[in-house]
LOMI-448825 format. One line per 5 residues: number of its first residue (from 1); their letters; for each residue x, y, z of C-alpha. Coordinates in steps of 0.5 Angstrom, whole numbers. Example, Ala and Ser with C-alpha at 12.3 -4.5 7.8 and 13.67 -1.06 7.14 Angstrom:
# residues 2
1> AS> 25 -9 16 ~ 27 -2 14
# end
This chain:
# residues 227
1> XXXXX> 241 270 249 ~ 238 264 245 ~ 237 263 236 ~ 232 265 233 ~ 231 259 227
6> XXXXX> 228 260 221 ~ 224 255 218 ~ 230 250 216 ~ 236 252 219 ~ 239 246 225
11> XXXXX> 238 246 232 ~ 244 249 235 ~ 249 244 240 ~ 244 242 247 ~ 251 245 250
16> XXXXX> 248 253 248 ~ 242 252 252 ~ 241 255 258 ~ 242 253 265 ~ 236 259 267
21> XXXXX> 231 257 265 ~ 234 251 265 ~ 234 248 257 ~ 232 253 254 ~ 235 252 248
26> XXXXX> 233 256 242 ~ 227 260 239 ~ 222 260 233 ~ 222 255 227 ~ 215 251 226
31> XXXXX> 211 245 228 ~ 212 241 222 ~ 212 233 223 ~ 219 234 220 ~ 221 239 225
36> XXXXX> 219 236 231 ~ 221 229 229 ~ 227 231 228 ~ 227 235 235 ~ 225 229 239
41> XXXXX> 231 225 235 ~ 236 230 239 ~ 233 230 245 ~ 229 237 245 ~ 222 238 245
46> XXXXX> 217 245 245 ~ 214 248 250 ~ 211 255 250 ~ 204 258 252 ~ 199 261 248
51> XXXXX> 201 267 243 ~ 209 266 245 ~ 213 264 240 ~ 216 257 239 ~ 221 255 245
56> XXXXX> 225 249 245 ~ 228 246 251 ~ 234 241 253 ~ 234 241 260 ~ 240 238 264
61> XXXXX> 239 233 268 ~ 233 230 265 ~ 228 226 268 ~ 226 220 265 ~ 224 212 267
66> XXXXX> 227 207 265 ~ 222 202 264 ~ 224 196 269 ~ 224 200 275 ~ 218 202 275
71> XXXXX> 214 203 282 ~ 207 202 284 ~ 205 204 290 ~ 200 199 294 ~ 193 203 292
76> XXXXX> 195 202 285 ~ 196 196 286 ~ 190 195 289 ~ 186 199 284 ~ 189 196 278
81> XXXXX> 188 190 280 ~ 180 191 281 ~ 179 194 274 ~ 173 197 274 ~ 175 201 269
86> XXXXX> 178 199 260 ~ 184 201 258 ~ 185 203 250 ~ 191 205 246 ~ 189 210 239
91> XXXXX> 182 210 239 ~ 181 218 242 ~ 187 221 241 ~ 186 229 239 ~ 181 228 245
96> XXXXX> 186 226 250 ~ 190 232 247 ~ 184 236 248 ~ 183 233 256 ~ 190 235 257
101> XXXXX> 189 242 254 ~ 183 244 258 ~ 184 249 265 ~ 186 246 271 ~ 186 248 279
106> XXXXX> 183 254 278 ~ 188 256 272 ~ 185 258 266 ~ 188 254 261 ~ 195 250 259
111> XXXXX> 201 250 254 ~ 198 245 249 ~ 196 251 244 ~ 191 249 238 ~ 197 249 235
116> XXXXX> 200 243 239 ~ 194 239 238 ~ 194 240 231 ~ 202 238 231 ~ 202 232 235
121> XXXXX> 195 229 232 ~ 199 229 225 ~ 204 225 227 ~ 198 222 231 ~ 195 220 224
126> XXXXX> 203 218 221 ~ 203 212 226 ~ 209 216 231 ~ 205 220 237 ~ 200 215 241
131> XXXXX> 195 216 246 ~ 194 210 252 ~ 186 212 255 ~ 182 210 262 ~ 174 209 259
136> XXXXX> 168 208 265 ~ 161 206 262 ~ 164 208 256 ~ 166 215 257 ~ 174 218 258
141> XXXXX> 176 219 265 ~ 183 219 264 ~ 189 219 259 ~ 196 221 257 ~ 199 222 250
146> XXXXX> 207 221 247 ~ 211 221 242 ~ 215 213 240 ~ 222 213 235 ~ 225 207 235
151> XXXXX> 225 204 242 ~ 224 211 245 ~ 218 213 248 ~ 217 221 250 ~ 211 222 254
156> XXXXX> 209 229 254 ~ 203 230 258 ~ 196 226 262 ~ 190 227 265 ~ 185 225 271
161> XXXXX> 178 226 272 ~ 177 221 277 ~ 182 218 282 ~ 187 214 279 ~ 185 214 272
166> XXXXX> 191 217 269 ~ 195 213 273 ~ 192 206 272 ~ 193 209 264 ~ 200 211 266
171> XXXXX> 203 203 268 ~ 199 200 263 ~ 203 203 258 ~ 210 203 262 ~ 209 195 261
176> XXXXX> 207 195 255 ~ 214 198 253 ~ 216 194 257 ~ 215 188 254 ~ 217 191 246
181> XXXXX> 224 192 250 ~ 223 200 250 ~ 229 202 254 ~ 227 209 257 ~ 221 214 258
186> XXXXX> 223 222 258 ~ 219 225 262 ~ 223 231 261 ~ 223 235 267 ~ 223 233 275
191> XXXXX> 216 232 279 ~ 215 228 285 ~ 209 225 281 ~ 214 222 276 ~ 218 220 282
196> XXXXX> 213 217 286 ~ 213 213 279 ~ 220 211 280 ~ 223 216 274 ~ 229 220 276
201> XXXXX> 234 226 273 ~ 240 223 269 ~ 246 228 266 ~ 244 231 259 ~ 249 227 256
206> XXXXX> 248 220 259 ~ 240 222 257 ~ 243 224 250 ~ 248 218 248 ~ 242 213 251
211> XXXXX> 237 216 247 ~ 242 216 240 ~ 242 208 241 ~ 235 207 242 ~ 232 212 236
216> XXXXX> 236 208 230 ~ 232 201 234 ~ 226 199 229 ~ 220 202 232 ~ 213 201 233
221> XXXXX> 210 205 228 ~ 203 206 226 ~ 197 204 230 ~ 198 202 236 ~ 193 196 240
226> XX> 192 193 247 ~ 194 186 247
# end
């Protein structure tokens, strides 16, 4: 059994979470900026489909990448280099929210909620969640969103219509963070793509004390722009 949280009540210790469904850790709650700020503070993060109540998850181990061991692979390389197409920080936010939310491989839908995009677009609008965008001929191919406190940075979620578009986004933004000296990426749970990346699963509680340091170190806040 997990808690049920009233709209204020604390988020219980990330040792009660669940090891199946692994990290799953409390239920119920809001989407308040003051709530998810404070879930990302400690390491959780919602996730749940449309019509279920909130979950929050704290996964163990978690996947994350650190900055400095990224890894491009030789046709990215190679497609990054002939930049055929424009990268922009913050110019398309809900948009990109909204590419991420829509049906995918023959599904019919994802997690991202109209309450998720309402959610993240406000902390959008208060300088904490950033979107990093691919555009060709003036029109979106590619994207991904996140949240950033401190020197932190959680990435939740991209998207594709052409090949490599959300990929070219992806390593722009990672050496971007790289260069403001943020010190880790969560990508919260394990994938081979987040892998091919370099991204790998840390103990929840290295992932915990490394996040506590970097989230009282001053951030980027507000609108982000492309150097």
């Amino acid at each position: 059994m997990i808690p049920w949280l009233d709209s204020d009540e604390p988020f219980p210790p990330l040792e009660t979470a669940l090891r199946e469904p692994n990290g799953l850790l409390a239920a119920g709650g809001n989407l308040s900026p003051q709530r998810l700020i404070e879930a990302y503070t400690r390491g959780i993060f919602p996730w749940f489909n449309p019509g279920e109540p909130i979950l929050w998850w704290s996964p163990d181990p978690r996947m994350v990448l650190f900055p400095d061991e990224l890894k491009v692979s030789r046709s990215l390389r190679k497609a990054l280099k002939k930049q055929t197409c424009e990268i922009r920080v913050d110019t398309a936010f809900r948009q990109v929210m909204e590419a991420c939310a829509a049906p995918r491989d023959g599904h019919s839908g994802t997690w991202i909620a109209p309450a998720m995009i309402a959610a993240y677009t406000e902390l959008h609008r208060q300088g904490l969640a950033h979107s990093v965008e691919t555009w060709m001929d003036d029109k979106l191919i590619g994207g991904l969103y996140g949240v950033s406190l401190g020197k932190m940075f959680y990435g939740e979620s991209m998207f594709s219509l052409a090949t490599d578009a959300s990929k070219i986004a992806f390593v722009h933004l990672v050496r971007q963070l790289e260069r403001w000296d943020f010190g880790m990426i969560d990508c919260q749970m394990k994938t081979s793509h987040l892998a091919s990346f370099g991204a790998r699963e840390i103990p929840r509680a290295d992932f915990s004390q490394k996040l506590t340091e970097l989230v009282h170190f001053p951030g980027i806040d507000g609108t982000w722009h492309r150097p």
